[in-house]
C-alpha positions as MATLAB code, in Angstrom:
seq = 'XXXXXXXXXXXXXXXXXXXXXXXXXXXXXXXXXXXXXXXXXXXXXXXXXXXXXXXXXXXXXXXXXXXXXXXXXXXXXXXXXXXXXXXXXXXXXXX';
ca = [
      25.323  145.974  -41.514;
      26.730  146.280  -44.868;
      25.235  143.026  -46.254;
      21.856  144.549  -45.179;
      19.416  143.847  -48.187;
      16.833  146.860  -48.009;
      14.957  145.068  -50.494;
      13.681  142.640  -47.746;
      12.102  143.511  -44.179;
      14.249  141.867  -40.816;
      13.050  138.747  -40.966;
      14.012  137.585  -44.159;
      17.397  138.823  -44.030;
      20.165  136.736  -44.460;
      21.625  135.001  -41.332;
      18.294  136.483  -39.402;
      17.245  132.650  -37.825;
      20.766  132.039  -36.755;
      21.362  135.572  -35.528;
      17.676  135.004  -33.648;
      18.951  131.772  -32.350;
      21.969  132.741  -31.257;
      20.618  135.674  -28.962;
      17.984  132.771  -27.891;
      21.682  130.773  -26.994;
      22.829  133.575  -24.906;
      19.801  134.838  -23.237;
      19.288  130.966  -21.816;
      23.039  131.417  -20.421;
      22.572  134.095  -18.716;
      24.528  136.616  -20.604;
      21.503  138.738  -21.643;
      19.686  140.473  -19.367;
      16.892  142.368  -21.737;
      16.699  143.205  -25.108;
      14.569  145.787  -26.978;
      14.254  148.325  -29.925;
      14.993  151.827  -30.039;
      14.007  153.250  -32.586;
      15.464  151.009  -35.751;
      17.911  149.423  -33.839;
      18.205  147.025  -30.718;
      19.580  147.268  -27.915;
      20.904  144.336  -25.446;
      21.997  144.664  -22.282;
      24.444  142.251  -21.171;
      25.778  140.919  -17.570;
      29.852  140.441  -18.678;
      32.909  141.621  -16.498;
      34.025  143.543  -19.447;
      33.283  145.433  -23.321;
      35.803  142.955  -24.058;
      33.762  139.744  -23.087;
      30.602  140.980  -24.654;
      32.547  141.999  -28.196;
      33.428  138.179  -28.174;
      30.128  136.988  -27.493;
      28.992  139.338  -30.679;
      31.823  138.682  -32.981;
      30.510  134.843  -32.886;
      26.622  135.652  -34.220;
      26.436  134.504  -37.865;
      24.986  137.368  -39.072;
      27.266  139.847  -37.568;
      30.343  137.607  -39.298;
      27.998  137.598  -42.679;
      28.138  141.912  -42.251;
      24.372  141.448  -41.844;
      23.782  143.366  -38.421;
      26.483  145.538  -36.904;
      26.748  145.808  -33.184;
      28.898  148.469  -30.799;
      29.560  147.791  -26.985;
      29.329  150.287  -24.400;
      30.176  149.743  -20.819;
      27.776  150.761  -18.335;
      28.240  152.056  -15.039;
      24.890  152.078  -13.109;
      24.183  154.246  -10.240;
      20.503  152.449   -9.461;
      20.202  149.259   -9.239;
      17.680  147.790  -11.967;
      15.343  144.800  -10.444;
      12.127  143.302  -11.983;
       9.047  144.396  -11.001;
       6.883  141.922   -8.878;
       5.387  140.794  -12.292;
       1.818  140.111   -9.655;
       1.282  143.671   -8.624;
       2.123  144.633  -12.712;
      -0.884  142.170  -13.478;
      -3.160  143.569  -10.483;
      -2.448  147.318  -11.956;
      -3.627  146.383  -15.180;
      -7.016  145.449  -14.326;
];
């Protein structure tokens, strides 16, 4: 975000524990379905009936409001179904 200090690494940034805590918040409700990084950036993927509901959801993180982290919402129309894997046969595959 603008208010990103380049001086300091994620962690330390300004807002970062309440930005972490508030993703915590909304993966425990259900809204978040998986989060990870691409690249520098990370990407959520939320369960919402619109771009709309999500935006809301964002607008309220501290460190978005502090211009710390940015965020932009795109709707996603799947064609195949994502499921877990049996998280069992992952940890028989592995050995």
């Amino acid at each position: 975000g603008p208010n990103w200090d380049s001086t300091k690494p994620p962690a330390e940034q300004a807002f970062f524990r309440d930005h972490s805590a508030h993703l915590k918040r909304l993966r425990d409700e259900g809204h978040i379905l998986m989060g990870a990084r691409y690249s520098d950036v990370g990407l959520l993927v939320f369960s919402a009936s619109s771009a709309d509901a999500v935006d809301a959801l964002m607008r309220a993180d501290p460190s978005i409001i502090a211009g710390t982290f940015r965020y932009e919402v795109h709707s996603m129309n799947t064609f195949y179904p994502w499921r877990m894997p049996d998280e069992s046969r992952l940890a028989e595959g592995s050995r």
